[in-house]
C-alpha positions as a LaTeX table, in Angstrom:
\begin{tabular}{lrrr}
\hline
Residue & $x$ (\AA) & $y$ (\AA) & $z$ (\AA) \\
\hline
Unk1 & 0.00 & 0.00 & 0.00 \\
Unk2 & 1.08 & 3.68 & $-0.58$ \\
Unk3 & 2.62 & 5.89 & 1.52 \\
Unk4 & $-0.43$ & 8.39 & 1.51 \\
Unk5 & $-2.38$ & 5.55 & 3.22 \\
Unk6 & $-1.28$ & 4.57 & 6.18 \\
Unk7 & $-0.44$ & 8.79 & 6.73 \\
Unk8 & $-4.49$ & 8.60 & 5.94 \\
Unk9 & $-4.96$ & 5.67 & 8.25 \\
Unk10 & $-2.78$ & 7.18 & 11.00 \\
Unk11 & $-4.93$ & 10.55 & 10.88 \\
Unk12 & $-8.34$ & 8.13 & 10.73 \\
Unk13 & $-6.93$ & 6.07 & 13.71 \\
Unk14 & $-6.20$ & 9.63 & 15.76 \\
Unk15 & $-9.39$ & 11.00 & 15.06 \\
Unk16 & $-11.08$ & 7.94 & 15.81 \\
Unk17 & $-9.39$ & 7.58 & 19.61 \\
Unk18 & $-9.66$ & 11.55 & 20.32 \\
Unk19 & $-13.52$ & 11.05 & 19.73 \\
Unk20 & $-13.51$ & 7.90 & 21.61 \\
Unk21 & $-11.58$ & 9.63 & 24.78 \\
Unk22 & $-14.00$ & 12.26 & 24.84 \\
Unk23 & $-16.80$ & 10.61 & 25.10 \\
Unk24 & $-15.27$ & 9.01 & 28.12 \\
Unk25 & $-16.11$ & 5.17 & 26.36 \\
Unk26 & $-12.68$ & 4.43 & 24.68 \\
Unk27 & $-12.50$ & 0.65 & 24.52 \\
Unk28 & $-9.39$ & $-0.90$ & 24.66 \\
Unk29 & $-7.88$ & $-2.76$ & 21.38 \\
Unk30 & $-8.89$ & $-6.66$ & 22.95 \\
Unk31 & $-12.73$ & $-5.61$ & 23.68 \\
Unk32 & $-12.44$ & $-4.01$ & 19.34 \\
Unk33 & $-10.55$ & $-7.20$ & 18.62 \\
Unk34 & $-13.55$ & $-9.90$ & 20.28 \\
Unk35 & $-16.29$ & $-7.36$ & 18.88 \\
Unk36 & $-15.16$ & $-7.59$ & 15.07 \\
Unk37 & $-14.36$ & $-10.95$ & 15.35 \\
Unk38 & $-18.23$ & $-12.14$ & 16.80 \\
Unk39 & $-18.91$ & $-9.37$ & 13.39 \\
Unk40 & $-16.86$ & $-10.94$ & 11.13 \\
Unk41 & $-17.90$ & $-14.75$ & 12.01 \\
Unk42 & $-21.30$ & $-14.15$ & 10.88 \\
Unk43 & $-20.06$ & $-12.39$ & 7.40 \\
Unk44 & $-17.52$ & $-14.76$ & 6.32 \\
Unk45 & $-19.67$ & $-17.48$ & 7.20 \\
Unk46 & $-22.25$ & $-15.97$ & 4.81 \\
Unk47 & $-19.33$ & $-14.87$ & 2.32 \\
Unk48 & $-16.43$ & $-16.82$ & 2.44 \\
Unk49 & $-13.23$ & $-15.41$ & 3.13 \\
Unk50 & $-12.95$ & $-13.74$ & $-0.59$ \\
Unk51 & $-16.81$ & $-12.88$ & $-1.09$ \\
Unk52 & $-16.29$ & $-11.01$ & 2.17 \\
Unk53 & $-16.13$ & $-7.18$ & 2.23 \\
Unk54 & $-13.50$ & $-5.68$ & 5.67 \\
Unk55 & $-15.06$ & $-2.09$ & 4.78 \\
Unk56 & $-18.56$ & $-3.98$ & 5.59 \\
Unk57 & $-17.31$ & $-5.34$ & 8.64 \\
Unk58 & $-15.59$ & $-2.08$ & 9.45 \\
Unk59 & $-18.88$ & $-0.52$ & 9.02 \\
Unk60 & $-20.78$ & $-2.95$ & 11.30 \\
Unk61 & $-18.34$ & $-2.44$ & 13.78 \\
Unk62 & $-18.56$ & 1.22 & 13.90 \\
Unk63 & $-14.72$ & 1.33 & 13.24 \\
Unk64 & $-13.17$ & 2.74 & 10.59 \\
Unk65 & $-11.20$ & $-0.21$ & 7.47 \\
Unk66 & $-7.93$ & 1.73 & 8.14 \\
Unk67 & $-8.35$ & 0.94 & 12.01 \\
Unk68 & $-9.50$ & $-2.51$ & 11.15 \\
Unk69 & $-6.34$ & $-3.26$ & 9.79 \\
Unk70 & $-4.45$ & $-1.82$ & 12.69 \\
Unk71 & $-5.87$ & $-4.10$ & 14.57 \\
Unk72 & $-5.27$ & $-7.18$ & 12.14 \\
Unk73 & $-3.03$ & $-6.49$ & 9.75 \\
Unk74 & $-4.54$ & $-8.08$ & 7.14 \\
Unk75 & $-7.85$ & $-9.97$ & 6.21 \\
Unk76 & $-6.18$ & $-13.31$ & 6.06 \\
Unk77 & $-5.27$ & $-13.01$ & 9.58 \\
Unk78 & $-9.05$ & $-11.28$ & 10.96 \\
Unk79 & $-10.08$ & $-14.67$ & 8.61 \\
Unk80 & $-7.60$ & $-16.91$ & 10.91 \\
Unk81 & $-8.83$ & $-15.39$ & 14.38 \\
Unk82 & $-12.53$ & $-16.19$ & 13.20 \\
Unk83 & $-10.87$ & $-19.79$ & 12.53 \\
Unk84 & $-9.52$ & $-20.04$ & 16.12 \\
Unk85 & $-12.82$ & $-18.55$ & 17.73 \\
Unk86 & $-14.63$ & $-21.38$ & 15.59 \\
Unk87 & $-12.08$ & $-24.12$ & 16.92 \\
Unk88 & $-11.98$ & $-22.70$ & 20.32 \\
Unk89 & $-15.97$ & $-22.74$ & 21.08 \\
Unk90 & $-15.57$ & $-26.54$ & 19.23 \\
Unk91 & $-13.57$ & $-27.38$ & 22.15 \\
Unk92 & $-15.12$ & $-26.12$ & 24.66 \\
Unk93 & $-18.48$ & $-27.74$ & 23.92 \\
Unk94 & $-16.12$ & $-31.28$ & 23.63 \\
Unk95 & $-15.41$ & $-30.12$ & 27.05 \\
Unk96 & $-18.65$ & $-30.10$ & 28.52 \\
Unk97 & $-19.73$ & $-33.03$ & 26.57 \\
Unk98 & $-16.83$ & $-34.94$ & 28.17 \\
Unk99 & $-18.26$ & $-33.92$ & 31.71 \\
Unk100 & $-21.31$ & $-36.97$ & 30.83 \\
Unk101 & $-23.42$ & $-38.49$ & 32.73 \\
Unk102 & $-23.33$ & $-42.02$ & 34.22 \\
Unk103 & $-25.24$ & $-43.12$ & 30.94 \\
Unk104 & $-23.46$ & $-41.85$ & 28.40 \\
Unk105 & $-19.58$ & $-42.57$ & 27.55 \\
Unk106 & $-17.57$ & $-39.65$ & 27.23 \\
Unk107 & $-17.20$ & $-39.64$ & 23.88 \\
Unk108 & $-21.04$ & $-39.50$ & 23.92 \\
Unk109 & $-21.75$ & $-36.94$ & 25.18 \\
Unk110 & $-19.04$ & $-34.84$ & 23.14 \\
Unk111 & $-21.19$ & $-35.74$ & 20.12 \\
Unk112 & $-24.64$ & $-34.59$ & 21.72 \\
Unk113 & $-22.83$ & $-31.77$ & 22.66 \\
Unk114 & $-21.68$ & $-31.07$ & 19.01 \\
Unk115 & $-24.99$ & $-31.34$ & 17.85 \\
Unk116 & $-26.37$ & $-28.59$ & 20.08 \\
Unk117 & $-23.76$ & $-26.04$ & 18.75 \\
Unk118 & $-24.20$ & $-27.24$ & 15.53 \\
Unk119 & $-27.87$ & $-26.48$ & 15.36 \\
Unk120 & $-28.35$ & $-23.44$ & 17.52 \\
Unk121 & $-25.47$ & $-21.77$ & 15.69 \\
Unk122 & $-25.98$ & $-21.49$ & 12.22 \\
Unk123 & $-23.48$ & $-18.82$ & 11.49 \\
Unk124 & $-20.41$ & $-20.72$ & 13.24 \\
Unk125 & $-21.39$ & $-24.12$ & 11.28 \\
Unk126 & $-21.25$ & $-22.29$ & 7.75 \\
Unk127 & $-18.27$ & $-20.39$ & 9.28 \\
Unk128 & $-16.70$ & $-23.96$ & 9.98 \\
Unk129 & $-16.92$ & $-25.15$ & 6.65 \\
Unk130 & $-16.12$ & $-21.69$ & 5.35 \\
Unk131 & $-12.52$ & $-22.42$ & 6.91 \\
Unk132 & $-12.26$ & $-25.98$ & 5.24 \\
Unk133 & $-13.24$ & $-23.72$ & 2.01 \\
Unk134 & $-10.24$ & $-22.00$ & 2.12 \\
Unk135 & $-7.57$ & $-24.07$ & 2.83 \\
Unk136 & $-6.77$ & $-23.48$ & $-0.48$ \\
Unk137 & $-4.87$ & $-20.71$ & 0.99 \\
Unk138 & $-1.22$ & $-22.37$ & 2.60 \\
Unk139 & $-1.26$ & $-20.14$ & 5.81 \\
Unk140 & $-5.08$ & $-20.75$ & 6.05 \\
Unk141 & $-4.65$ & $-24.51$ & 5.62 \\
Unk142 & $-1.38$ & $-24.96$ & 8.02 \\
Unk143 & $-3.46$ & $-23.19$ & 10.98 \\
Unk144 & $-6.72$ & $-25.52$ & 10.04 \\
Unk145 & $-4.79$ & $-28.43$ & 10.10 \\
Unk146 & $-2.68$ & $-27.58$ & 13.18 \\
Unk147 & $-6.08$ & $-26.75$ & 15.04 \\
Unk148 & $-8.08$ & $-29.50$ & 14.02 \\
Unk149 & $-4.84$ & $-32.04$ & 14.91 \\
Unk150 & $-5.47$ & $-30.73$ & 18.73 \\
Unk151 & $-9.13$ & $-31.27$ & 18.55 \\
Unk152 & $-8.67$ & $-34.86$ & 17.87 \\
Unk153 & $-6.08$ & $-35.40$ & 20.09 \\
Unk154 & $-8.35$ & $-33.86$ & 23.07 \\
Unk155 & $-11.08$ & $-35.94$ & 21.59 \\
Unk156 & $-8.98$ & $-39.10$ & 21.60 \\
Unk157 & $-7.09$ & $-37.96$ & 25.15 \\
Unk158 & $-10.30$ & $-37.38$ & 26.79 \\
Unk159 & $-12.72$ & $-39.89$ & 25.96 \\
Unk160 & $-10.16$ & $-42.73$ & 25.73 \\
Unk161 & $-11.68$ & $-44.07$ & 22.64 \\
Unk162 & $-10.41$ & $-45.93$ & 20.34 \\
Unk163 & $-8.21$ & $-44.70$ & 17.14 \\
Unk164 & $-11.49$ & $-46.53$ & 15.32 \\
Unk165 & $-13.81$ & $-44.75$ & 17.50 \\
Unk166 & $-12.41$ & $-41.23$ & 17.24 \\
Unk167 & $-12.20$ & $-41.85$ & 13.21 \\
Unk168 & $-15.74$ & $-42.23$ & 13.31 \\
Unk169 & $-16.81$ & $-39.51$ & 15.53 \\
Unk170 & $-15.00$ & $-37.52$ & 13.29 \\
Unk171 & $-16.47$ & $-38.73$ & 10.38 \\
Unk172 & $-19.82$ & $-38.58$ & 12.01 \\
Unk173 & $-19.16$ & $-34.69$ & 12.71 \\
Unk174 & $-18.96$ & $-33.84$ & 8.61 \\
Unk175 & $-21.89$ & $-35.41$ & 7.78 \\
Unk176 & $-23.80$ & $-33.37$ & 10.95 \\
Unk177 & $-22.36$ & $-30.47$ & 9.29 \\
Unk178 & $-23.47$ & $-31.27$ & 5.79 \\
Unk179 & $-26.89$ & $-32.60$ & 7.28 \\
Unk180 & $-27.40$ & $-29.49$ & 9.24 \\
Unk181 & $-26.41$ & $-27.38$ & 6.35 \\
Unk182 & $-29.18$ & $-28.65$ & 3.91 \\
Unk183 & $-31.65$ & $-28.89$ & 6.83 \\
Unk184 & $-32.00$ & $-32.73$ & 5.74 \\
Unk185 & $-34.50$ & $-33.18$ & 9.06 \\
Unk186 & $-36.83$ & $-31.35$ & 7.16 \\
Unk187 & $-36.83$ & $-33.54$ & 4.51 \\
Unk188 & $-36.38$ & $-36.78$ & 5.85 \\
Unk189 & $-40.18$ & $-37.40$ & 5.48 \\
Unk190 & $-40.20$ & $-36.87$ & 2.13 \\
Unk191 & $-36.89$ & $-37.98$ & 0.93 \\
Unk192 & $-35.50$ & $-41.97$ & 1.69 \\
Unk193 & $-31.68$ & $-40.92$ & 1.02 \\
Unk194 & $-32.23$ & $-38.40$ & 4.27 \\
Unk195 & $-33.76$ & $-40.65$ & 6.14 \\
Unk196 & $-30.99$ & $-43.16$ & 5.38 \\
Unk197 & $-28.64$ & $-40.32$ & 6.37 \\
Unk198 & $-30.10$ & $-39.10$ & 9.13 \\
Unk199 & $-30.45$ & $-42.88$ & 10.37 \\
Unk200 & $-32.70$ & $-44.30$ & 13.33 \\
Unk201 & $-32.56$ & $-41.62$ & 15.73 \\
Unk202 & $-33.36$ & $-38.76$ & 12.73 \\
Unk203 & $-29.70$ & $-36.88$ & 13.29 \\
Unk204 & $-25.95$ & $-38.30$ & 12.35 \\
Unk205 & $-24.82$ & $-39.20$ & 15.71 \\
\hline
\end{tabular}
């Protein structure tokens, strides 16, 4: 980029933080950084990483696009923090899934804990396969890969599974995310390949 802007950027950023202080409401850089990236989960979930527009995400954020890119540098790298916040809150409901009840194994209740996120969170599944979209990208994919190596190794750590066992519950994850994503339930009635999908129970899991 030019000279000319960052010196525009710098005087954007300035003016931006002197109205901020003024007002007595100046949030600090982390509080900016977890509000864009809850922003930009939802629009590069809807647009991919290059159908997605920063100056629309500036905009939603009430920031400026040169202050955006103060904070991230770049769009690749606001794409890879929306990556780890979709890995992180993966792991976390594996985490309370773990914590299952005398009737279910642990491994159990990680996958009826996946489900629930899955389905009430329609924005971080697209957003999850959004990130397996562009791994096309060789920074993208060596941060996927990396990430999703640690969730199976929790997975595999925590439930004590076996390496057959953790294959499928991994395999059985995609195909919750592919069911969720064309709303198969509502047309397993109608349609015998859903149903055979969706199996016994009416969900992948």
């Amino acid at each position: 980029m030019s000279a000319n802007f960052y010196r525009v950027a710098n005087v954007t950023n300035i003016a931006e933080q002197t109205s901020t202080q003024t007002q007595g409401t100046r949030k600090s850089a982390d509080v900016r950084r977890k509000e864009i990236v809850t922003i930009a989960q939802r629009a590069f979930a809807e647009g991919g990483l290059n159908g997605t527009s920063t100056e629309a995400i500036a905009a939603e954020a009430g920031i400026s696009q040169p202050y955006l890119f103060r904070l991230f540098g770049t769009k690749r790298e606001l794409f890879l923090a929306v990556c780890d916040r979709c890995i992180a809150r993966t792991r976390e409901a594996f985490e309370r899934g773990a914590e299952a009840p005398a009737w279910e194994t642990p491994l159990e209740g990680m996958g009826r804990a996946y489900v629930d996120l899955m389905t009430s969170d329609r924005h971080l599944l697209l957003g999850q396969m959004q990130m397996y979209a562009a791994c096309g990208d060789p920074e993208i994919r060596a941060t996927v890969r990396e990430n999703f190596g640690g969730l199976v190794r929790f997975v595999k750590e925590r439930s004590g599974a076996s390496q057959e066992e953790v294959r499928q519950f991994f395999a059985s994850g995609m195909l919750i995310n592919v069911a969720t994503a064309l709303d198969l339930p509502a047309i397993a009635s109608d349609a015998a390949w859903a149903r055979d999908l969706l199996g016994p129970s009416g969900f992948p899991c």
